[in-house]
C-alpha positions as CSV (number, residue, x, y, z in Angstrom):
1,X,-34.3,35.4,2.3
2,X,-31.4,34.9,0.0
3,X,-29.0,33.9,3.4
4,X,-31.7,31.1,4.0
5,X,-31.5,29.8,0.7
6,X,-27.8,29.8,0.3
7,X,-27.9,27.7,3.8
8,X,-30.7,25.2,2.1
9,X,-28.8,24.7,-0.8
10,X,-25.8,23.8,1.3
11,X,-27.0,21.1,3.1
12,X,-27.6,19.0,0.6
13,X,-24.1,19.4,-0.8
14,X,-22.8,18.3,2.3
15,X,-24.9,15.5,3.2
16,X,-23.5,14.2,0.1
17,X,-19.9,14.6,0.9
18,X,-20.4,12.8,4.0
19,X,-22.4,9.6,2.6
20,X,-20.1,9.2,-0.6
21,X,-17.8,6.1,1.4
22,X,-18.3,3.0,-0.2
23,X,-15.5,1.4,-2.5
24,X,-13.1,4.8,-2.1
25,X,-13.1,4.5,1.9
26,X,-12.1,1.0,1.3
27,X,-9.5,1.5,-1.2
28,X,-6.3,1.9,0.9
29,X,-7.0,-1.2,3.0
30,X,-8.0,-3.2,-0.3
31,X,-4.6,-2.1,-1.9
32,X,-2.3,-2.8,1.4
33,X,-3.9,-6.1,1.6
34,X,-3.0,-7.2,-2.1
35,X,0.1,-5.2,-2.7
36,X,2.0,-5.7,0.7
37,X,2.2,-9.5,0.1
38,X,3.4,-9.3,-3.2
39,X,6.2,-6.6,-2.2
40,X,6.6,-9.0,0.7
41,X,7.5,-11.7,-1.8
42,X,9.0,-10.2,-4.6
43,X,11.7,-8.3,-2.2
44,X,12.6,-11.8,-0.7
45,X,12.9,-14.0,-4.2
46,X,14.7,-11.2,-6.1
47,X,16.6,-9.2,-3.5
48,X,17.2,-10.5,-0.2
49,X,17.6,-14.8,-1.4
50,X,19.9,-13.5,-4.3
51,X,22.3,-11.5,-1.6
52,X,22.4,-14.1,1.1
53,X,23.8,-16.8,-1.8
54,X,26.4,-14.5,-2.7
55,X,27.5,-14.2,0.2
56,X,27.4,-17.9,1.3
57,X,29.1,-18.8,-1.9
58,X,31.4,-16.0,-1.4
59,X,32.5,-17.8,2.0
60,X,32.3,-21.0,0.9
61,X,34.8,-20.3,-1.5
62,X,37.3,-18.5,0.8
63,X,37.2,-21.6,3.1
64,X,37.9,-23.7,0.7
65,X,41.2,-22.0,-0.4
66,X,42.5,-22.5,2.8
């Protein structure tokens, strides 16, 4: 009798477990969408823009000392 109830009282627990999705299974994609852009953007305006200027300036002002 007692295995019987531990196995009813189990059920329950996991139906639970299982149905519990909503927001949290959507979380990752929700973050991934938002985030990725704004890394997307940031990188180019304060990394990758800010190195390729150097660099042009750099040779534009070697060329122009020869």
């Amino acid at each position: 009798m007692s295995e019987e109830k531990k196995t009813e009282a189990a059920a329950p627990a996991g139906e639970a477990a299982a149905g519990g999705g909503g927001i949290k299974a959507f979380l990752p994609l929700i973050l991934a969408v938002v985030l990725m852009p704004a890394i997307a953007f940031g990188m180019t305006k304060f990394v990758i823009v800010p190195q390729l200027q150097k660099k042009f300036r750099h040779q534009r002002n070697c060329r122009s000392r020869w």
